[in-house]
C-alpha positions in Angstrom: 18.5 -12.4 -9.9 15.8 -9.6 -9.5 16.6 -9.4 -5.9 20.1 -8.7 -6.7 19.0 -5.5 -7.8 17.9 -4.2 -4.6 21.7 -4.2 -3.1 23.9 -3.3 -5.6 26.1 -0.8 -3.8 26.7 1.2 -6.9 23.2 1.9 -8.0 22.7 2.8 -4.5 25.6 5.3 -4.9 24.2 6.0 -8.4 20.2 7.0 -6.3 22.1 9.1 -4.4 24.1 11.0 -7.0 20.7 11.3 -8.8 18.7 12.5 -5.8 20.6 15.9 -6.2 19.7 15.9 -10.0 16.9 14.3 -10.5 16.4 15.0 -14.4 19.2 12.7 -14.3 17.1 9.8 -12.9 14.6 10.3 -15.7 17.2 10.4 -18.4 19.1 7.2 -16.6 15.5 5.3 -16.5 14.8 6.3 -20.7 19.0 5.3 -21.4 17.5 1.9 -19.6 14.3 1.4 -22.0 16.2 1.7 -24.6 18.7 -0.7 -24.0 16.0 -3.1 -23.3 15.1 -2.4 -26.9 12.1 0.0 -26.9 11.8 4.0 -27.7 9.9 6.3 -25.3 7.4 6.3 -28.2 6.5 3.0 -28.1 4.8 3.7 -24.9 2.5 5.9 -26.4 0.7 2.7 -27.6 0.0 1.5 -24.3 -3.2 4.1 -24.3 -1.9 4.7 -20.5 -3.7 5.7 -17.5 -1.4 7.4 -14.9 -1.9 7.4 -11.4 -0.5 9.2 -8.6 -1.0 10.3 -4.7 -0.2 9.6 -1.2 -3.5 7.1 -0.1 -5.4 5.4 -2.2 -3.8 5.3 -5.4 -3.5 1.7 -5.9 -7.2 1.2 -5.2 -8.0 3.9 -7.4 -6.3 2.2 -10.3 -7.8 -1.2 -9.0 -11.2 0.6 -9.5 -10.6 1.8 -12.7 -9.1 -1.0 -14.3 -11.8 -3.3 -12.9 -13.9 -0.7 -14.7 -12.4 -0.8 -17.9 -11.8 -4.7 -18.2 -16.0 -4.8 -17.5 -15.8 -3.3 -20.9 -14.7 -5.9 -22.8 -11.1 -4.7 -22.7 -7.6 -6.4 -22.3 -5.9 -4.6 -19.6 -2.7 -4.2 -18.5 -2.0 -3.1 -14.7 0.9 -2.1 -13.2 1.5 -1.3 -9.0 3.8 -1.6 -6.1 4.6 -2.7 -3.4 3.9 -6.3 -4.3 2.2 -8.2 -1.0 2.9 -11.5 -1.3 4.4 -12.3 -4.7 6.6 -10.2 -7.0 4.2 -11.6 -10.1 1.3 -9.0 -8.5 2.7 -5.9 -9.6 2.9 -6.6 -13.3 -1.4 -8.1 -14.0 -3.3 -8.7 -17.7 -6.9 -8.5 -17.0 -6.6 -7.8 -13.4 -4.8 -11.4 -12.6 -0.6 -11.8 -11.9 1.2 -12.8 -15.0 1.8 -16.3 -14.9 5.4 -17.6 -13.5 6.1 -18.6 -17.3 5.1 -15.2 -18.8 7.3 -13.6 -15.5 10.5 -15.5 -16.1 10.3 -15.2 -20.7 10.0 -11.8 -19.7 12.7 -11.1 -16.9 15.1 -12.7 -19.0 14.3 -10.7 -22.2 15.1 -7.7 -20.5 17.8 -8.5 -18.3 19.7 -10.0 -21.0 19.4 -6.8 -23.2 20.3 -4.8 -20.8 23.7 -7.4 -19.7 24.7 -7.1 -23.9 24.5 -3.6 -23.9 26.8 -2.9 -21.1 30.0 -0.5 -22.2 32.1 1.9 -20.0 29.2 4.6 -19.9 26.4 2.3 -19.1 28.2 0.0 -17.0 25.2 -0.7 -14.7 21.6 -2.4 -14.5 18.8 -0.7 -13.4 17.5 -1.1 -9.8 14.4 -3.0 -9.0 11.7 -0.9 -9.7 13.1 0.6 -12.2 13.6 -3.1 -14.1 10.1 -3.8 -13.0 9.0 -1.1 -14.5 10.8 -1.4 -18.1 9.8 -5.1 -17.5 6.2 -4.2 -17.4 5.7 -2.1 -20.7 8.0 -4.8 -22.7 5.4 -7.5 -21.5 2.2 -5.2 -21.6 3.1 -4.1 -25.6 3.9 -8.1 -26.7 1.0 -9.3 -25.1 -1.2 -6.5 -27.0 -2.8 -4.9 -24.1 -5.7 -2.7 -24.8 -4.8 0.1 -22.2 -2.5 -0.1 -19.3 -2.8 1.6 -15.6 0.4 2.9 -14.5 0.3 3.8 -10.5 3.4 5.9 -9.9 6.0 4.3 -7.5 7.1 7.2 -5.2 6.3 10.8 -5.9 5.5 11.7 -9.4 7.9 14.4 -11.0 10.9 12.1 -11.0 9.3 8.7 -11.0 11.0 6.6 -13.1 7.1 6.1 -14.9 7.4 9.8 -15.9 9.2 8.9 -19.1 5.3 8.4 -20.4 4.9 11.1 -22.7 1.3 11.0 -23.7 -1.0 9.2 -21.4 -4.4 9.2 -22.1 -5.7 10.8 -18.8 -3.9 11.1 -15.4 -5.4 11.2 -11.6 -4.0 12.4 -8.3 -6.1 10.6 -5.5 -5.8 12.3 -2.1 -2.3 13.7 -1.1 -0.5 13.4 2.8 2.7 13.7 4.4 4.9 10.3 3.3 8.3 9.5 2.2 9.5 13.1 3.0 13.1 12.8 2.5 12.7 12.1 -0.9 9.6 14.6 -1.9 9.7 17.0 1.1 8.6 17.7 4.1 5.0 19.6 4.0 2.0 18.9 1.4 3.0 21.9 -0.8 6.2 19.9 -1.6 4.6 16.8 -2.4 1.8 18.4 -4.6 4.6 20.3 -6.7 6.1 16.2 -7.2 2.4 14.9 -7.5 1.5 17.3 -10.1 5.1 16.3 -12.5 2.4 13.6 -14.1 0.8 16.1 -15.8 1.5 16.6 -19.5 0.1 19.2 -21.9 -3.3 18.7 -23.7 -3.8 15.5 -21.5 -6.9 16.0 -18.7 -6.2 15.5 -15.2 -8.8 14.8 -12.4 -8.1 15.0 -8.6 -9.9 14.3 -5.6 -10.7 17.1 -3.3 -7.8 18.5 -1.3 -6.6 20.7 1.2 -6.9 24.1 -0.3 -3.2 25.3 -0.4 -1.7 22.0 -1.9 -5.0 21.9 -4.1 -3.8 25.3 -5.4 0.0 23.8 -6.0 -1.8 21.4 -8.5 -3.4 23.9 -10.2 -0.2 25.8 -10.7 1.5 23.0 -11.8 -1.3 22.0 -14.0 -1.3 25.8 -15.5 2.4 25.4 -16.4 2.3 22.4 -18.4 -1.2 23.4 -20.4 -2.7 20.2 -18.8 -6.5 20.9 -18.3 -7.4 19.8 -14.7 -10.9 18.9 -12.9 -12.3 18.2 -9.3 -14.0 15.2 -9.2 -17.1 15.5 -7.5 -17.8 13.4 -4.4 -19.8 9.7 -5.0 -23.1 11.4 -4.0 -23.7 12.9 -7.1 -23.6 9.7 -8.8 -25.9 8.0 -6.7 -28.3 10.6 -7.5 -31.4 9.1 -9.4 -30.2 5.9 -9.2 -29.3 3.3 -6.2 -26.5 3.8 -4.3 -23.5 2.4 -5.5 -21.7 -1.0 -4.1 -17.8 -1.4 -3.9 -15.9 -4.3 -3.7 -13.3 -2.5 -1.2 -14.7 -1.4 2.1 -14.5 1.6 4.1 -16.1 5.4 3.4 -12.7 6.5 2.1 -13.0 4.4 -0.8 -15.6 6.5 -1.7 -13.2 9.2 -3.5 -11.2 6.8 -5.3 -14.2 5.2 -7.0 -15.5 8.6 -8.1 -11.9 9.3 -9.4 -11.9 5.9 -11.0 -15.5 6.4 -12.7 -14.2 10.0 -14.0 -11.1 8.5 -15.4 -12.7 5.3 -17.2 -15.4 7.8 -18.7 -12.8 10.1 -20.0 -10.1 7.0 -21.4 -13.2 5.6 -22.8 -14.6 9.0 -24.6 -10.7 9.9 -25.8 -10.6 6.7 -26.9 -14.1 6.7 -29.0 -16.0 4.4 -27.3 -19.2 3.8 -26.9 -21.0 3.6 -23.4 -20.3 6.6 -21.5 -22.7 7.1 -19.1 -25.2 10.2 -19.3 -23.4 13.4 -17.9 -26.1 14.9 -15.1 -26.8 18.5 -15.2 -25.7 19.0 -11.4 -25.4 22.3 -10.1 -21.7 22.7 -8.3 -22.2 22.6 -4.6 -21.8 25.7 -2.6 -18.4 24.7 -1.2 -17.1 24.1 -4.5 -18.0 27.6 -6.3 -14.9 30.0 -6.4 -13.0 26.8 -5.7 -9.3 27.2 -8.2 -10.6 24.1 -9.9 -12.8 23.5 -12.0 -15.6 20.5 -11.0 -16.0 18.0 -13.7 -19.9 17.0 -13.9 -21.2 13.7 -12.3 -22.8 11.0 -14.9 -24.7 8.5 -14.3 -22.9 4.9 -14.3 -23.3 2.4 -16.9 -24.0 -0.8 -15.7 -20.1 -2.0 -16.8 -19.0 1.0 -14.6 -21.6 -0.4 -11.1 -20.3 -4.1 -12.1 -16.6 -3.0 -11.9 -16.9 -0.5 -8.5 -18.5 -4.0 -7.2 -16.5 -6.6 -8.3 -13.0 -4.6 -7.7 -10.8 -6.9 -5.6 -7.3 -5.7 -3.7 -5.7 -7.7 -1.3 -4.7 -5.9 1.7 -6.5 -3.1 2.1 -9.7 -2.9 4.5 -9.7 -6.4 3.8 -11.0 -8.9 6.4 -10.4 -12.9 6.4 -12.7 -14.7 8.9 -10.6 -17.5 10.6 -13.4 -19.5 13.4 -12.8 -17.3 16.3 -9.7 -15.5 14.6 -11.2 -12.3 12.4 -8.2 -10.8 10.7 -9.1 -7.3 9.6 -5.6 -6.2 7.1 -5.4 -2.5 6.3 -1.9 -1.7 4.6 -2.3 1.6 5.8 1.0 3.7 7.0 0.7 7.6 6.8 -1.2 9.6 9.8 -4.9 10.3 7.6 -4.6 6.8 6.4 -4.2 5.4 9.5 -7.2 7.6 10.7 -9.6 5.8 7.9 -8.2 2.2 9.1 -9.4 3.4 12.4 -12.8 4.4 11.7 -13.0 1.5 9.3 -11.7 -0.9 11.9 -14.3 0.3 14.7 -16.9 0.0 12.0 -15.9 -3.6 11.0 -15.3 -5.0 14.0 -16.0 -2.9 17.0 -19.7 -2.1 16.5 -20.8 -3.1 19.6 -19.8 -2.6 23.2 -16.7 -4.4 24.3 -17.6 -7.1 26.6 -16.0 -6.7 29.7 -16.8 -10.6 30.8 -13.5 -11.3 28.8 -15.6 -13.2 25.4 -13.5 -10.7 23.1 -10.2 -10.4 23.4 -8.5 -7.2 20.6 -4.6 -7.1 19.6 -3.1 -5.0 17.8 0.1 -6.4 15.1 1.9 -3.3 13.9 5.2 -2.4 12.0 6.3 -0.1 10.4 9.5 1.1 8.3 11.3 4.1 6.2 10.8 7.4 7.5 7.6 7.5 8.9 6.3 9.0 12.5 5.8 6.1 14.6 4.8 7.5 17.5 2.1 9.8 15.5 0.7 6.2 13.8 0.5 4.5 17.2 -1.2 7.4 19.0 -3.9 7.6 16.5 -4.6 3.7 17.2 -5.1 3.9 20.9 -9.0 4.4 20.8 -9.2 1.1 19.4 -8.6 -0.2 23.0 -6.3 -3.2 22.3 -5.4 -5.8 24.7 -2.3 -6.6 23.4 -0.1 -4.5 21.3 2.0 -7.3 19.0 5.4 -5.7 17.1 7.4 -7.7 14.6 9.2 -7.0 11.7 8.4 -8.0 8.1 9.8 -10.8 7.8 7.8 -13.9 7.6 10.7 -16.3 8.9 13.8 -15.6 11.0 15.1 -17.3 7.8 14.0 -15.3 4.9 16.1 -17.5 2.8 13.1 -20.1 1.6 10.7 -16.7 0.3 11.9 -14.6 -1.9 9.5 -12.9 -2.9 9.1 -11.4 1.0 13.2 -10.3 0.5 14.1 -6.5 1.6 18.2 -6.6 1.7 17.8 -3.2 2.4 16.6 -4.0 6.1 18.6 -6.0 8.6 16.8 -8.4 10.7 18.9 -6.6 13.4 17.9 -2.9 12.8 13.7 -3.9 12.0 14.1 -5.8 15.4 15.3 -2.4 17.0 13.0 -1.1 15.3 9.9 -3.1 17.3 11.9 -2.5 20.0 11.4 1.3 19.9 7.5 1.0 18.6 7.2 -1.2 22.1 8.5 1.4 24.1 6.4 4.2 22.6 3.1 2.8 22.8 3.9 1.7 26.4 4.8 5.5 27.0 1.4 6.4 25.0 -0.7 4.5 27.7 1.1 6.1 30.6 0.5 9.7 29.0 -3.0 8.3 28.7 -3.4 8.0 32.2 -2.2 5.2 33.8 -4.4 1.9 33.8 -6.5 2.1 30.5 -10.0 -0.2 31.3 -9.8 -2.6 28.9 -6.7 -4.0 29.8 -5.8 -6.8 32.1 -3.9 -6.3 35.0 -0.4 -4.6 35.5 1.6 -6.5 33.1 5.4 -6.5 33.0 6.6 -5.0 29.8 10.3 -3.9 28.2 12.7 -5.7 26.5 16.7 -6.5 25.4 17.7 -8.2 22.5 20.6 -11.0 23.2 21.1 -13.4 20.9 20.2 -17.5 22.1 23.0 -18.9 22.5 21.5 -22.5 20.6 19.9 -21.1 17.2 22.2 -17.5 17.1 18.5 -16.1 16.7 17.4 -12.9 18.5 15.0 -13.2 21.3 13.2 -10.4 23.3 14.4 -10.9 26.9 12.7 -9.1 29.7 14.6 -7.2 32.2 13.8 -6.9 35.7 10.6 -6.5 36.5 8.4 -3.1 36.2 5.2 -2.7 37.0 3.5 -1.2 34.0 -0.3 -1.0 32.6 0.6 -2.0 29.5 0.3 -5.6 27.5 3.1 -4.9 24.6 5.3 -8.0 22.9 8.2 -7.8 20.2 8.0 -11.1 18.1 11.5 -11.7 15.7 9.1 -12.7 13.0 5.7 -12.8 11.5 4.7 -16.6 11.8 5.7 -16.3 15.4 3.6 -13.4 16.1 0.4 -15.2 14.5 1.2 -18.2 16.1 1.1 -16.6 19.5 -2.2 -14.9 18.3 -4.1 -17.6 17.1 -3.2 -19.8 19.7 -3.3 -22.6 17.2 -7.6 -21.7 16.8 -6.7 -20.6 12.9 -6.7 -23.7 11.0 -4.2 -22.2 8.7 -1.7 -21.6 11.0 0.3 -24.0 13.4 -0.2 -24.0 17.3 2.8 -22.2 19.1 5.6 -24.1 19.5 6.0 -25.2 23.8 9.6 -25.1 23.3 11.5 -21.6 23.3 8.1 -20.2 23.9 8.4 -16.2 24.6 10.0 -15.5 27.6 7.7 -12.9 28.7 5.2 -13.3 31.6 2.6 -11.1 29.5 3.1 -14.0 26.6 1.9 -16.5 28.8 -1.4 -14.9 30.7 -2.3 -13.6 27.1 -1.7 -17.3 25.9 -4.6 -18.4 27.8 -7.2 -15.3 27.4 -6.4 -15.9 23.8 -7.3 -19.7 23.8 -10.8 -19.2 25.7 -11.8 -16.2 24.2 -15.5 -16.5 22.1 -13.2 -14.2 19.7 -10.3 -12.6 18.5 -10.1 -9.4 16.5 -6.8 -8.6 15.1 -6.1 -5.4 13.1 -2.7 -5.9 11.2 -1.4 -2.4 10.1 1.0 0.3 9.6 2.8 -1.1 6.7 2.0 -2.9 3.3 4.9 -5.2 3.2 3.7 -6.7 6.6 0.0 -6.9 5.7 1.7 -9.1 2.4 3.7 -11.3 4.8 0.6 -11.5 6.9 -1.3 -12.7 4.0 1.1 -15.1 2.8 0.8 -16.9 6.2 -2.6 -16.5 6.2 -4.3 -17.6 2.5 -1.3 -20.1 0.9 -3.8 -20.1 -1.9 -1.4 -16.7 -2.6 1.6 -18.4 -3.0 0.7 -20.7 -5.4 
């Protein structure tokens, strides 16, 4: 019934009509709470934290409700995209609610919402917007002590902007994504970014680039909301031993030093005890004259060094050790995100020298969807020096019809095939510009590809045309498991051997088949979208399905 809400043609007619007045959507979003049977004001009990920016919101949010729930509290938590079950984006102390607690709760609201149906409110909400009304109903009955609210898209006109008084609200760092909704350079999205802020309620932000930095503060300015640069983790370490987190990768860094600013100030709005000692640091040289002011570093409590530790969230610089197979998942999808998966990745797994007696064998599984540069993503990638370059679409199956959680009606299985399609062809194109033969790889390979349907199954297979001589090792899979499959080579004991019927019909599948099987180890990197990393996951830990 919730994925019903993902097609309806007239709420997609409705997102449309809205996009050109977007106070509307706002109003539509608060005409939808109350249907369900709360008042805007009721949120004000939620004691909320609000959470927006390009990269690294979700983690910073993960951070600080780890944080928070290290205090003692009962915390509510609520994110997007989901990875591998709906359940994830609606948590009480930082764990899914419970299939019983998801389905009492779905059909509160959705029946509310079906009896209060007449001529002017004829419709339901779409998914994230029921999500979203779904997750303050079941975060106010089950008495949560605070809730974390990361914004779905943008900020301004987000259907969470109907919270009127949060307690404090962040912006982690801002980039160029999902332009044709927010606009097309950083200026635009910092106006949208800065719509969370709300008058007498402090704001902290990561550092920024100076001109979108300076949008903030104009926005800020305009609705009286006090806003403060957080200062890098550094000065927190000062004194005291450096600090561990429980998600890798140096641009974690920022979000945990927006996390720890916006625990310490929930925790002193709130009148609680335990604040950490503010240090008397004197503002670095960069900083002074900066539009913003710097809030002051403090050192930790111990609650706070226990929750940057123990913070957990699937999917991002995350790495799952498999025998031979070491899958390193990074969700990441805009150009600068893409750049910290990089460095990450070469720190993780590329540390030493590639060896060129064949023991190591690298491939690279990437998608990715919406608006987003492709060819920008794939270029930054190139240094990793892949063997193989693996493309697939989301889906886990060809057959999506057994997991729904993993359904996107918004995406044919046709047009996210054409998709790979296109991502095969430019990073094939990529490698020429690069200069011909690139030394890791194998020899000349045959790439390129049609898609005709097999005449047995209906199913879409990549077909290779005639043959041309190209330096490149590239594959379009129709689905996840396949692509892992062919990967693993049946050496990840969660996943099953390829099948030796209706193997892929390219040449390059079949001398990568064996270099996969004998190599002393495979590194994959799976990236460029969340929603494949989730499908990836699902595949690979069924623990998260259960």
């Amino acid at each position: 019934m919730l994925n019903t809400l993902q097609t309806n043609a007239s709420d997609l007619e409705q997102v449309k009509r809205e996009r050109g007045d977007p106070q509307a959507q706002l109003e539509a979003m608060q005409g939808f709470l109350e249907r369900s049977g709360l008042k805007v004001e009721d949120l004000d009990r939620l004691n909320i934290i609000h959470v927006t920016g390009t990269k690294g919101k979700g983690s910073a949010c993960a951070f600080t409700e780890c944080i928070l729930r290290n205090y003692g509290l009962k915390t509510g938590f609520y994110s997007s995209p989901h990875l591998v079950q709906v359940r994830e984006r609606i948590r009480i102390n930082g764990q899914p609610i419970s299939k019983d607690l998801f389905n009492k709760y779905f059909w509160l609201v959705y029946n509310r919402l079906e009896q209060t149906k007449d001529p002017v409110h004829a419709s339901m909400p779409a998914y994230f917007r029921f999500l979203t009304v779904m997750a303050f109903h079941v975060f106010l009955q089950e008495k949560v002590d605070l809730a974390v609210v990361e914004v779905g898209i943008g900020g301004a006109y987000d259907c969470t902007n109907i919270i009127r008084a949060p307690v404090v609200c962040g912006v982690s760092a801002l980039g160029i994504d999902h332009t044709s909704i927010l606009g097309d350079t950083m200026e635009k999205i910092a106006w949208q970014k800065g719509g969370i802020f709300k008058p007498g309620v402090p704001a902290f932000t990561v550092a920024q680039p100076e001109r979108p930095l300076a949008v903030l503060r104009e926005r800020a300015q305009e609705r009286k909301c006090p806003l403060y640069l957080c200062p890098e983790l550094d000065e927190f370490e000062e004194g005291c031993r450096a600090l561990q987190l429980g998600l890798a990768g140096a641009h974690q860094r920022s979000n945990a030093a927006l996390a720890l600013q916006l625990a310490r100030m929930w925790l002193q709005r709130r009148g609680c005890q335990g604040l950490g000692e503010l240090k008397e640091v004197p503002p670095s040289t960069e900083l002074v004259g900066r539009p913003v002011p710097l809030a002051p570093a403090f050192h930790p409590t111990d609650a706070m060094i226990q929750g940057l530790r123990d913070t957990e969230w699937l999917g991002r610089t995350q790495v799952l050790s498999h025998g031979p197979v070491t899958w390193y998942l990074d969700g990441a999808h805009t150009t600068s995100s893409i750049q910290a998966c990089v460095r990450w990745f070469r720190q993780a797994a590329l540390n030493q020298d590639k060896l060129h007696d064949g023991s190591e064998v690298r491939v690279l599984l990437f998608n990715a969807t919406g608006d987003r540069d492709t060819a920008a993503l794939l270029k930054l990638l190139l240094p990793c020096h892949f063997d193989y370059a693996v493309f697939c679409p989301n889906f886990t199956e060809e057959s999506v019809a057994n997991n729904v959680d993993q359904q996107n009606f918004n995406v044919t299985l046709e047009n996210a095939l054409t998709r790979c399609l296109e991502n095969q062809r430019t990073w094939t194109r990529l490698l020429e510009e690069k200069g011909g033969q690139d030394p890791w790889l194998p020899a000349p390979l045959r790439v390129g590809g049609l898609l005709e349907p097999a005449p047995a199954r209906g199913s879409l297979l990549l077909v290779p045309p005639a043959p041309r001589p190209l330096n490149s090792t590239a594959l379009v899979f129709p689905c996840l498991a396949q692509a892992l499959q062919w990967v693993a080579q049946g050496r990840d004991p969660h996943l099953a051997a390829p099948a030796t019927s209706g193997a892929h019909p390219h040449p390059a599948a079949s001398s990568g088949a064996v270099l996969l099987r004998e190599a002393a180890a495979v590194r994959v990197l799976v990236t460029g979208s969340l929603h494949l990393v989730g499908g990836a996951l699902r595949l690979l830990d069924p623990a998260l399905s259960q």
